[in-house]
ROFI-296707 format. One record per residue: chain; residue number from 1; x, y, z of N, C-alpha, C, O, CB in turn. Coordinates in Angstrom, 2 decimals, always signed. Glycine has a CB too. Layout:
ATOM | kette | nr | n.east | n.north | n.up | ca.east | ca.north | ca.up | c.east | c.north | c.up | o.east | o.north | o.up | cb.east | cb.north | cb.up
ATOM | A | NUM | X | Y | Z | X | Y | Z | X | Y | Z | X | Y | Z | X | Y | Z
...
This chain:
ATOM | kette | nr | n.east | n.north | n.up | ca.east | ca.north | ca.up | c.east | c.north | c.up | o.east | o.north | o.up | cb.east | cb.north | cb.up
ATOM | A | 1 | +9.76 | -36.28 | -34.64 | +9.07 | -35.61 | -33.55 | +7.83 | -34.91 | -34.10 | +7.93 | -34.16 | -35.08 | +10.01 | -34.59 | -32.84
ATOM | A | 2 | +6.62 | -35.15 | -33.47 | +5.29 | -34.24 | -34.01 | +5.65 | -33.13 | -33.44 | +6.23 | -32.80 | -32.40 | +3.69 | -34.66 | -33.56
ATOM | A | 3 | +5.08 | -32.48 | -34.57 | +4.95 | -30.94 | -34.72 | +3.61 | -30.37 | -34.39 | +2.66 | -30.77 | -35.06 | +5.26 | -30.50 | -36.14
ATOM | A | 4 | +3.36 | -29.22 | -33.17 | +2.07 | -28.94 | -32.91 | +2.20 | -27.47 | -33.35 | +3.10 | -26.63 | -33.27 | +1.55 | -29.27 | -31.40
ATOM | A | 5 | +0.80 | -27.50 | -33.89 | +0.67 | -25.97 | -34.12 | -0.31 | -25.58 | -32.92 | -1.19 | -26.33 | -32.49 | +0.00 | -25.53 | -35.74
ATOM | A | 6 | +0.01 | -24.13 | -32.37 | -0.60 | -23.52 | -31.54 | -0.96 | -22.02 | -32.28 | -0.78 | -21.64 | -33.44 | +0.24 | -23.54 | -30.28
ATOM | A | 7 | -1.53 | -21.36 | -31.11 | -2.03 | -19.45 | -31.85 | -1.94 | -19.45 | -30.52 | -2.45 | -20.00 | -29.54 | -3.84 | -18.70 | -32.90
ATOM | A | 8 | -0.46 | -18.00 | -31.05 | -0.23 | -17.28 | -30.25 | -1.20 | -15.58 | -30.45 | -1.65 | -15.19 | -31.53 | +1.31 | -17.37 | -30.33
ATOM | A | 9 | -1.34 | -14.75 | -29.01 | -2.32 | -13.69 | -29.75 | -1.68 | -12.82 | -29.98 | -2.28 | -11.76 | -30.20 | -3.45 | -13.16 | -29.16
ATOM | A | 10 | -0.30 | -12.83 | -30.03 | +0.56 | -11.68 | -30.22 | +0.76 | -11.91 | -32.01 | +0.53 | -11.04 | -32.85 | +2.16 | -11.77 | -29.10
ATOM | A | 11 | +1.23 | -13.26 | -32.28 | +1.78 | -13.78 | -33.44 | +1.04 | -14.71 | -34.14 | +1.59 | -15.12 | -35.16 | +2.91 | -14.31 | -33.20
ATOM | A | 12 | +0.25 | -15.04 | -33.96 | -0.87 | -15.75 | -34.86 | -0.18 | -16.94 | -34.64 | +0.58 | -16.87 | -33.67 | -1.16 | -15.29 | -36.56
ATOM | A | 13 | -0.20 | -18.52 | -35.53 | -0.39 | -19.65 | -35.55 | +1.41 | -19.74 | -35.38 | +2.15 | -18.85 | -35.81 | -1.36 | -20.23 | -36.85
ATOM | A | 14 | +1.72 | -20.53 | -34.94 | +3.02 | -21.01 | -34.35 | +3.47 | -22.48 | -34.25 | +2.52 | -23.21 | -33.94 | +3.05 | -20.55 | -33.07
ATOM | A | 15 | +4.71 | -23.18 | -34.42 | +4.82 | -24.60 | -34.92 | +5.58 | -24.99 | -33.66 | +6.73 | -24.57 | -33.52 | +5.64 | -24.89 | -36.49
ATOM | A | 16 | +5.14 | -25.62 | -32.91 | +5.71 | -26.53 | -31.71 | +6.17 | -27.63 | -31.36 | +5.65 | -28.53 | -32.02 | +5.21 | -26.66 | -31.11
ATOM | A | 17 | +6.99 | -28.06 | -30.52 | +7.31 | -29.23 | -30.43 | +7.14 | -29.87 | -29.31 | +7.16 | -28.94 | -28.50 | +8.31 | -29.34 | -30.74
ATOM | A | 18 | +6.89 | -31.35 | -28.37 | +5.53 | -31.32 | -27.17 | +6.36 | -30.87 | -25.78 | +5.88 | -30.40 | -24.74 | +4.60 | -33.23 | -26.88
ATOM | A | 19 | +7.63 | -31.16 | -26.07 | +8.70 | -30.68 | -25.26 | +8.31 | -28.94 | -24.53 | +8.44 | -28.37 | -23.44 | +10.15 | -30.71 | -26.39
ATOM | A | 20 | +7.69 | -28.55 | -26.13 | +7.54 | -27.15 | -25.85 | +5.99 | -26.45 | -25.23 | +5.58 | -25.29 | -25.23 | +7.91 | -26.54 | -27.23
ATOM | A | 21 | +5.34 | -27.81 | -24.70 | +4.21 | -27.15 | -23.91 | +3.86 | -28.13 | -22.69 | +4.36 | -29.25 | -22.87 | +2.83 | -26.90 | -24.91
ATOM | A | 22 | +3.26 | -28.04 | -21.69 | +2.35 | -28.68 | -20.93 | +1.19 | -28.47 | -20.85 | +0.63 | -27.39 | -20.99 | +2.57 | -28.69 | -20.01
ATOM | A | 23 | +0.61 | -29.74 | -20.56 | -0.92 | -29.79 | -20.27 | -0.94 | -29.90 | -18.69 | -0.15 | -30.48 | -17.94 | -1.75 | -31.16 | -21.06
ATOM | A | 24 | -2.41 | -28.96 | -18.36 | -2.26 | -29.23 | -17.22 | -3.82 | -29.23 | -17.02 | -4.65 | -28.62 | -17.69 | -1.31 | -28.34 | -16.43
ATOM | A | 25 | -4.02 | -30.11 | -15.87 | -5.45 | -30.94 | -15.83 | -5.67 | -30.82 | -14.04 | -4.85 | -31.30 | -13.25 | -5.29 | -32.95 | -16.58
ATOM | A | 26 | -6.64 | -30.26 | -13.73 | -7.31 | -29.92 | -12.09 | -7.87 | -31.25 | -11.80 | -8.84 | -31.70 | -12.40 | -8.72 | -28.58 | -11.94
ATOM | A | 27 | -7.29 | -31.82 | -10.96 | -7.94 | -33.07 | -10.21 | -9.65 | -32.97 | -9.53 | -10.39 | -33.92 | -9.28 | -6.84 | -33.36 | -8.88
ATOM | A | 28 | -9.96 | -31.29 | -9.32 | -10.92 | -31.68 | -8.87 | -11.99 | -31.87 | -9.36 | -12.77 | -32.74 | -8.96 | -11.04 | -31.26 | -8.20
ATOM | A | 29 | -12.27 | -30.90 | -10.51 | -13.32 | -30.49 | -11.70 | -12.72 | -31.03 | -12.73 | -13.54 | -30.74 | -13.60 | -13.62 | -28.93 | -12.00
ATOM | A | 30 | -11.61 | -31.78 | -13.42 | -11.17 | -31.95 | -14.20 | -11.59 | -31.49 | -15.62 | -12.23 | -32.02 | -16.52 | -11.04 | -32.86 | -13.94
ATOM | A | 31 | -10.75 | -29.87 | -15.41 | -10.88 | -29.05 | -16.41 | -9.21 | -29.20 | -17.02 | -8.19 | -29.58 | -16.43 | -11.50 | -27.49 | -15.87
ATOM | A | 32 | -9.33 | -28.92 | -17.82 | -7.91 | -29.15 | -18.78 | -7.60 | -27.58 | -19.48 | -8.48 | -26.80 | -19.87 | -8.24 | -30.53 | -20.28
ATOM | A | 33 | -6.16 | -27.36 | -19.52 | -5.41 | -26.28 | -20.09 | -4.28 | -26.77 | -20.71 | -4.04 | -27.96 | -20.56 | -5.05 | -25.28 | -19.16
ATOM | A | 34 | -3.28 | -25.89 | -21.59 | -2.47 | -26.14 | -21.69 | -1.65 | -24.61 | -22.33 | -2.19 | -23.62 | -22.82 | -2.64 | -27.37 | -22.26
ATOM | A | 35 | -0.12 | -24.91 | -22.10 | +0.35 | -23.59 | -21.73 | +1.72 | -24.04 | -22.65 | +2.06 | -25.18 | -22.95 | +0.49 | -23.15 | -19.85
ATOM | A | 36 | +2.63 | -22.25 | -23.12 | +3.85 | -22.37 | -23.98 | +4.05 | -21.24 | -23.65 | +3.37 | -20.42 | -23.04 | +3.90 | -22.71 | -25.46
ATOM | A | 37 | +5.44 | -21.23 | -24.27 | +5.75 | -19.89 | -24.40 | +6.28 | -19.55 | -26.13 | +7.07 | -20.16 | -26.85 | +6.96 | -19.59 | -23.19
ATOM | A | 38 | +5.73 | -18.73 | -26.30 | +5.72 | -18.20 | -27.73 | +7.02 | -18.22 | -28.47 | +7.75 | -17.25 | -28.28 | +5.26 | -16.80 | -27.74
ATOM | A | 39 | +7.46 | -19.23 | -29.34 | +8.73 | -19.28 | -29.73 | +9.14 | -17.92 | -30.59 | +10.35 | -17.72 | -30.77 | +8.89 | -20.59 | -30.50
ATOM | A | 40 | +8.12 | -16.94 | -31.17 | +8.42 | -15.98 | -31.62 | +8.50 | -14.64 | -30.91 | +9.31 | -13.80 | -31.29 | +7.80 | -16.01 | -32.47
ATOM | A | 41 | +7.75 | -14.44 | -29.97 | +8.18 | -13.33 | -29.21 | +8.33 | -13.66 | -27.42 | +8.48 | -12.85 | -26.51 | +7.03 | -12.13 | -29.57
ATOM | A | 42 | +8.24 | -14.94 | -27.37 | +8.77 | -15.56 | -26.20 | +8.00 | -15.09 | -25.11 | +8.51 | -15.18 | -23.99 | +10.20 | -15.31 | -25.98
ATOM | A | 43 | +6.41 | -14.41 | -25.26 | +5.47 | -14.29 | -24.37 | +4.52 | -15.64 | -23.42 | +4.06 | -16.53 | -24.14 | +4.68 | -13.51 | -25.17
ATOM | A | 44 | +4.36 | -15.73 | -22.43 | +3.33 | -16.58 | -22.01 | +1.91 | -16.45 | -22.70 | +1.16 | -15.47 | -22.74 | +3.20 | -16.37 | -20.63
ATOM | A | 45 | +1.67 | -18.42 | -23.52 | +0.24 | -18.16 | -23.34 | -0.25 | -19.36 | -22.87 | +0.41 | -20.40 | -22.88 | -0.49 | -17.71 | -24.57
ATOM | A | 46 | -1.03 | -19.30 | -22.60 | -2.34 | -20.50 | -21.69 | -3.30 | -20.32 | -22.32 | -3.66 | -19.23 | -22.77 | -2.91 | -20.30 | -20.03
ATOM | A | 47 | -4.04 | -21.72 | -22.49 | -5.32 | -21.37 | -23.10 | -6.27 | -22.95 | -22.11 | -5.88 | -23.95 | -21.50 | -5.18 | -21.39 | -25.34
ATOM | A | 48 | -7.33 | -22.46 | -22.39 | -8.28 | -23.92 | -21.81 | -7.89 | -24.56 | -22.70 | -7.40 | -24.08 | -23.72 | -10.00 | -24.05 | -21.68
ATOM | A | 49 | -8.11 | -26.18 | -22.36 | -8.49 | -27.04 | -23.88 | -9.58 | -27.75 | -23.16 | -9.88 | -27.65 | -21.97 | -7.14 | -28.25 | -24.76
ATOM | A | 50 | -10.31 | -28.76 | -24.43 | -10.95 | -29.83 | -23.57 | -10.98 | -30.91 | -23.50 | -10.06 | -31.05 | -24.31 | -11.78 | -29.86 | -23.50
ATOM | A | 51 | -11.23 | -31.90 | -23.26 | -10.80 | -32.97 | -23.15 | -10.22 | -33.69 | -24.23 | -9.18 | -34.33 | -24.07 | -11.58 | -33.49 | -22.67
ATOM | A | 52 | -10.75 | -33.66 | -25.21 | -10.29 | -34.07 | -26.46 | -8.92 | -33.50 | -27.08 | -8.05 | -34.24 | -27.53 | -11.33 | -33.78 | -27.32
ATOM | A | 53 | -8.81 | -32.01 | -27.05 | -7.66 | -31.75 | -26.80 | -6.59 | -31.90 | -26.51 | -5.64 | -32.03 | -27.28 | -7.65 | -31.48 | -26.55
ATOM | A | 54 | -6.52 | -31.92 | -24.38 | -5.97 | -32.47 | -23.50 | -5.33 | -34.40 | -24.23 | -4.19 | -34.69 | -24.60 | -7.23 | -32.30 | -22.20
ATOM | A | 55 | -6.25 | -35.10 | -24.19 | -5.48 | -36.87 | -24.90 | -5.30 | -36.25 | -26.09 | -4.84 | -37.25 | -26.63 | -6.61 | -38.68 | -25.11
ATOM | A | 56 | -5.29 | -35.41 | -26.99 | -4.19 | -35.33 | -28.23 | -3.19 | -34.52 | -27.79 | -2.32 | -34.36 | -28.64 | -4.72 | -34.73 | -29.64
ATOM | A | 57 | -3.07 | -34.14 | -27.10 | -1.86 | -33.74 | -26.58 | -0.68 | -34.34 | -25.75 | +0.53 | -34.35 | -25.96 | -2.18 | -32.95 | -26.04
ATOM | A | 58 | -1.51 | -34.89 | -24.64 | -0.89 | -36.05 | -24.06 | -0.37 | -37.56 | -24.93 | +0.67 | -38.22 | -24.88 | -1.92 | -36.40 | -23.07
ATOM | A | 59 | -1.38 | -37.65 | -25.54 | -0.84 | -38.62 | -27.10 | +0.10 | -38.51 | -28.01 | +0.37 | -39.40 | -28.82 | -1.65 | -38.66 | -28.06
ATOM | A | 60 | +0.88 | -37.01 | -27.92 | +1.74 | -36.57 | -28.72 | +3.14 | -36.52 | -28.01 | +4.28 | -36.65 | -28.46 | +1.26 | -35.33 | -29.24
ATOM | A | 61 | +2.69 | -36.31 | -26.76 | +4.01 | -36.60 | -26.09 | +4.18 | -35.07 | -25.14 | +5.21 | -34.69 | -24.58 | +5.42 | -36.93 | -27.43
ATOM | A | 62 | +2.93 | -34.42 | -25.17 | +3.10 | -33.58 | -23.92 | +3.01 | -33.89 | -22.66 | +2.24 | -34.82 | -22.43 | +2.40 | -32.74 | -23.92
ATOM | A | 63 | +3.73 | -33.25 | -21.42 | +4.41 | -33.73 | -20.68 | +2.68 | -33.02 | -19.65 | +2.20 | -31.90 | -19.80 | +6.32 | -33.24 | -20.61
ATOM | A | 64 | +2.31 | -33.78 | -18.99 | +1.10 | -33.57 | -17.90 | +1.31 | -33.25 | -16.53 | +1.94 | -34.02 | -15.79 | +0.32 | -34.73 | -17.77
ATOM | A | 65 | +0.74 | -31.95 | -16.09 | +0.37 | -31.85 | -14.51 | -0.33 | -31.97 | -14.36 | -1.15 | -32.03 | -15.27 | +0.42 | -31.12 | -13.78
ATOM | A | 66 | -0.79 | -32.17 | -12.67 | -2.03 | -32.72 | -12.34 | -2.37 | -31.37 | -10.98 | -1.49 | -31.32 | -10.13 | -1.87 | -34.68 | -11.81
ATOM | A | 67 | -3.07 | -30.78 | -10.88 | -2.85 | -29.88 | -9.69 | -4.69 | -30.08 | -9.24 | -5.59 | -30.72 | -9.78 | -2.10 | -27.94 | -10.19
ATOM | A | 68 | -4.64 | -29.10 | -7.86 | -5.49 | -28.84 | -7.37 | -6.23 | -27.60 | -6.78 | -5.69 | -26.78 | -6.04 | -5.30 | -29.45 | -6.91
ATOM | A | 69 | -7.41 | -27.56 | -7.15 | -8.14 | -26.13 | -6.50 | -7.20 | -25.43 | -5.16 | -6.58 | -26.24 | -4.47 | -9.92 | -26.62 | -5.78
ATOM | A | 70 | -7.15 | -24.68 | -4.98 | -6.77 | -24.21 | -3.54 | -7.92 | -24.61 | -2.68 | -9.07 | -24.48 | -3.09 | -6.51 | -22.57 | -3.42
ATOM | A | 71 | -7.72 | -24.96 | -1.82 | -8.10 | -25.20 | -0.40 | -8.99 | -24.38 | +0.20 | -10.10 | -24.61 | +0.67 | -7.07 | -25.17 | +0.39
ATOM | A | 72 | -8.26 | -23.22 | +0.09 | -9.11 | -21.78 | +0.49 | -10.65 | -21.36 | -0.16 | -11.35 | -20.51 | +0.40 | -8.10 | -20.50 | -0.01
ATOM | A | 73 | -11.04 | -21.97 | -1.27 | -11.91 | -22.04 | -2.23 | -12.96 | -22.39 | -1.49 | -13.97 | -21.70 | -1.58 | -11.61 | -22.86 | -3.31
ATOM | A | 74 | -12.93 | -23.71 | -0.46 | -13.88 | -24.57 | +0.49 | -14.23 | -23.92 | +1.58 | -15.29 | -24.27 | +2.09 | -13.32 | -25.81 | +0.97
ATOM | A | 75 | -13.42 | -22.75 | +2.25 | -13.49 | -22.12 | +3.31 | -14.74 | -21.20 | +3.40 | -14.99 | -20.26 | +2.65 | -12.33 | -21.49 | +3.45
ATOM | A | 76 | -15.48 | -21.64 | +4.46 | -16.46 | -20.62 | +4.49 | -16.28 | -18.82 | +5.39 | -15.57 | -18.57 | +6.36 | -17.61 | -21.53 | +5.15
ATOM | A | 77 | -17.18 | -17.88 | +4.63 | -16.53 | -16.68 | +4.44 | -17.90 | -15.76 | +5.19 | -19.01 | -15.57 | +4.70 | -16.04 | -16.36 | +2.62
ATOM | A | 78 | -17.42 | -15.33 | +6.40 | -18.47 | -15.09 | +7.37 | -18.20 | -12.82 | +7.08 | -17.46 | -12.05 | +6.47 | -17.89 | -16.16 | +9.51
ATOM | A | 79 | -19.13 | -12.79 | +7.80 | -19.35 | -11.20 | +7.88 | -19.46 | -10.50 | +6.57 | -19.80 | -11.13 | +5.57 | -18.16 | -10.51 | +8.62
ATOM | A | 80 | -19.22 | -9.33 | +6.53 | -19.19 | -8.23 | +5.18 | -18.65 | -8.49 | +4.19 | -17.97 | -9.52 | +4.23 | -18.63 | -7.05 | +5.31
ATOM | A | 81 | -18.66 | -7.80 | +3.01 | -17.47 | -7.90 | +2.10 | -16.91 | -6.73 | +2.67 | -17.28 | -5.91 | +3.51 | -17.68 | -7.90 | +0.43
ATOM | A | 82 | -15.76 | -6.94 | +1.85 | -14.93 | -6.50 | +1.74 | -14.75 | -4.84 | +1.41 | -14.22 | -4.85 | +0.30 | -14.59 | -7.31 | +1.09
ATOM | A | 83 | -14.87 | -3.73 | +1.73 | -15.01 | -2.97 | +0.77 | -13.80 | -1.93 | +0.21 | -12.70 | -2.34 | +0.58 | -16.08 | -2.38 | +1.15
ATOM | A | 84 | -13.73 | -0.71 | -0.58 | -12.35 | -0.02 | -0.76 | -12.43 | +0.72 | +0.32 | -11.35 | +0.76 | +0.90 | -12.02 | +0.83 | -2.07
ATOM | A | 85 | -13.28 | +1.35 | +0.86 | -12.98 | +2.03 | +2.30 | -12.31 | +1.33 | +3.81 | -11.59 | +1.75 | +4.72 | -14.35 | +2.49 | +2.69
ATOM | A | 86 | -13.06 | -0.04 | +3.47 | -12.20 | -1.10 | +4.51 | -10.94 | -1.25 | +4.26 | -10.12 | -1.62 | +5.10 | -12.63 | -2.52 | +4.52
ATOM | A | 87 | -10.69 | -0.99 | +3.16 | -8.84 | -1.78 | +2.32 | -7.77 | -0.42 | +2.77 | -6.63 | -0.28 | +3.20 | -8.84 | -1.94 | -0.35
ATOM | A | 88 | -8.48 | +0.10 | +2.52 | -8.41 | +1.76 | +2.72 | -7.61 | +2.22 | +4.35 | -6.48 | +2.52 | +4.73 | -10.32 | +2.43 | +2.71
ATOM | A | 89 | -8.90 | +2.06 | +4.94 | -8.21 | +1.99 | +6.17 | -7.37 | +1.22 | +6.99 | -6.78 | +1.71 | +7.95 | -8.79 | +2.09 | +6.70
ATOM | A | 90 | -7.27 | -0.29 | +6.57 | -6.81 | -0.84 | +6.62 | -4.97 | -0.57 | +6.26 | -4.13 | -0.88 | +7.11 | -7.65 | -1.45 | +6.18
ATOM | A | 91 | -4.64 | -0.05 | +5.12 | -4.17 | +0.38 | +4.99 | -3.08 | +1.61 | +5.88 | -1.86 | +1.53 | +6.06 | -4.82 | +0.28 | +4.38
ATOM | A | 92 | -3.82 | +2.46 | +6.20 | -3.50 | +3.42 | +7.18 | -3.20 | +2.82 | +8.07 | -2.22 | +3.21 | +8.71 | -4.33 | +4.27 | +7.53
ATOM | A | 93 | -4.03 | +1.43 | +8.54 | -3.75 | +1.33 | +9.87 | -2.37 | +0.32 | +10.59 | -1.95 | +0.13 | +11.73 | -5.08 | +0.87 | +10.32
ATOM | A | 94 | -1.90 | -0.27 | +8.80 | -0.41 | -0.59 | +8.81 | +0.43 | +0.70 | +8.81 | +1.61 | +0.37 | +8.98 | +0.00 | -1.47 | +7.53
ATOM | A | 95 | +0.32 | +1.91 | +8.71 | +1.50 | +2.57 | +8.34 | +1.45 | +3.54 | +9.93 | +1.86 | +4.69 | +10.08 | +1.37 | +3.51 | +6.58
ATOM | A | 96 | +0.82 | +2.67 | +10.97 | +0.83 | +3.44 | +12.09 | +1.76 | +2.65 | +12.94 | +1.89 | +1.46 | +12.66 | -0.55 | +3.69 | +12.68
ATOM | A | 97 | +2.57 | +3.23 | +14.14 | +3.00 | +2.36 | +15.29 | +2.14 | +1.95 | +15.87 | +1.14 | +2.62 | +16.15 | +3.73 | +2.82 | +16.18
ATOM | A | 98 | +2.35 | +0.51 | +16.25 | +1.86 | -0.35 | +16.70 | +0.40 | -1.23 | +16.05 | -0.65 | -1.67 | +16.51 | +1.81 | +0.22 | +17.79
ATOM | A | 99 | +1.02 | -1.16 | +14.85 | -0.71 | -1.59 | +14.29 | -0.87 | -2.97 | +14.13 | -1.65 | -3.57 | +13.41 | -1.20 | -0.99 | +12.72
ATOM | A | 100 | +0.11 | -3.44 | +15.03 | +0.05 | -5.33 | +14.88 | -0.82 | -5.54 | +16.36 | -1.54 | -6.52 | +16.57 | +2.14 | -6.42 | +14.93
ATOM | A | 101 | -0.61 | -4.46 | +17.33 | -1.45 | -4.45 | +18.35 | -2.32 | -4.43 | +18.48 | -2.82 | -5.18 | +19.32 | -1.44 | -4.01 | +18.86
ATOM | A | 102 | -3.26 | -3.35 | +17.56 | -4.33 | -2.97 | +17.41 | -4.94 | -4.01 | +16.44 | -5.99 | -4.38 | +16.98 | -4.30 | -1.64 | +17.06
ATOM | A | 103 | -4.79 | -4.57 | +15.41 | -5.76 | -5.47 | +14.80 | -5.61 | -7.03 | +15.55 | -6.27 | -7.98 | +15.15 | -5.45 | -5.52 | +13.07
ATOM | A | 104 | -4.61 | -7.14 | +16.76 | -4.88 | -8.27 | +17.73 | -6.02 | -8.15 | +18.37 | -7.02 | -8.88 | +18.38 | -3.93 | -8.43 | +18.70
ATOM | A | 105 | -5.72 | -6.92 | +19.02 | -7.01 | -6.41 | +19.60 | -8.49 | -6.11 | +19.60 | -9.26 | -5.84 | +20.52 | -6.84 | -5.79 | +19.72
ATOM | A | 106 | -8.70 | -6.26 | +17.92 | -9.81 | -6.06 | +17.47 | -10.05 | -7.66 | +17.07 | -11.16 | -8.18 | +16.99 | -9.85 | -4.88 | +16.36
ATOM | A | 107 | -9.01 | -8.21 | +16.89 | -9.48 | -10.19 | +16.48 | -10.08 | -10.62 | +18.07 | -11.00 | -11.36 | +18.43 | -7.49 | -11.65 | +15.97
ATOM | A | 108 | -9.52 | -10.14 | +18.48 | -9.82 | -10.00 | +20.07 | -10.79 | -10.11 | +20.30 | -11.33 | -11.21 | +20.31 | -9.58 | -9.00 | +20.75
ATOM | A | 109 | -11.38 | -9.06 | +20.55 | -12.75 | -8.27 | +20.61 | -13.80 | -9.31 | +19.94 | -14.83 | -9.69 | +20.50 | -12.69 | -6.68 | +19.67
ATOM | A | 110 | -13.44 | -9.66 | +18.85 | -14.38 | -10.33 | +17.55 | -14.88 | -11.54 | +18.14 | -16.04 | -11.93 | +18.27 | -13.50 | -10.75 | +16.03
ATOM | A | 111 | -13.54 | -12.17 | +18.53 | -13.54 | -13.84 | +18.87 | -14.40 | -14.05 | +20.32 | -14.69 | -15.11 | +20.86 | -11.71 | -14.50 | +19.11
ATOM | A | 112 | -14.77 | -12.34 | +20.86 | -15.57 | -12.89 | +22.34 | -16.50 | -12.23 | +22.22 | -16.91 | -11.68 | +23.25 | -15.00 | -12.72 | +23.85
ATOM | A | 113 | -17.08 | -12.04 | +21.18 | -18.47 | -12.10 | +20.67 | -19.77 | -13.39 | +20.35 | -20.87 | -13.06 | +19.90 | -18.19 | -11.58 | +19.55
């Protein structure tokens, strides 16, 4: 079985086996990572790789996902930001009765504009 060495940042350089990581590769940008968990202090790490990387890894017998951007990423994003005074009140305005009423009411309002 090949043996991969990785660096962990807790524990410095670490000896792996491919069982013991995945690669994982974004269908849309096809950017490449790959991820373990630290056989010495058993922390998560992830790191980018790049392509070259990614096929020596996959060549070794690491096991590949394939995922995708969220969706939400494409959505276009109308009005203000966001701000801490908005979050803020927002806030408050869950810890009131009836505040599922009141922000209907204001989507309300919005949508017959």
């Amino acid at each position: 079985m090949t043996t991969i060495r990785a660096n962990c940042p807790t524990c410095g350089d670490v000896q792996l086996k491919a069982n013991d990581l995945v690669v994982r590769i974004c269908s849309d940008d096809e950017s490449g990572s790959y991820a373990f968990r630290c056989p010495d202090c058993a922390h998560p790490v992830a790191k980018d790789a790049s392509r070259r990387i990614v096929d020596l890894l996959v060549g070794s017998g690491v096991r590949m996902q394939v995922w995708r951007l969220p969706a939400e990423l494409q959505e276009s994003h109308l009005g203000p930001t966001l701000t801490p005074d908005d979050l803020l009140d927002f806030h408050l305005l869950l810890q009131s009765d009836g505040w599922f009423e009141s922000v209907a009411e204001a989507v309300r309002k919005n949508i017959e504009r």
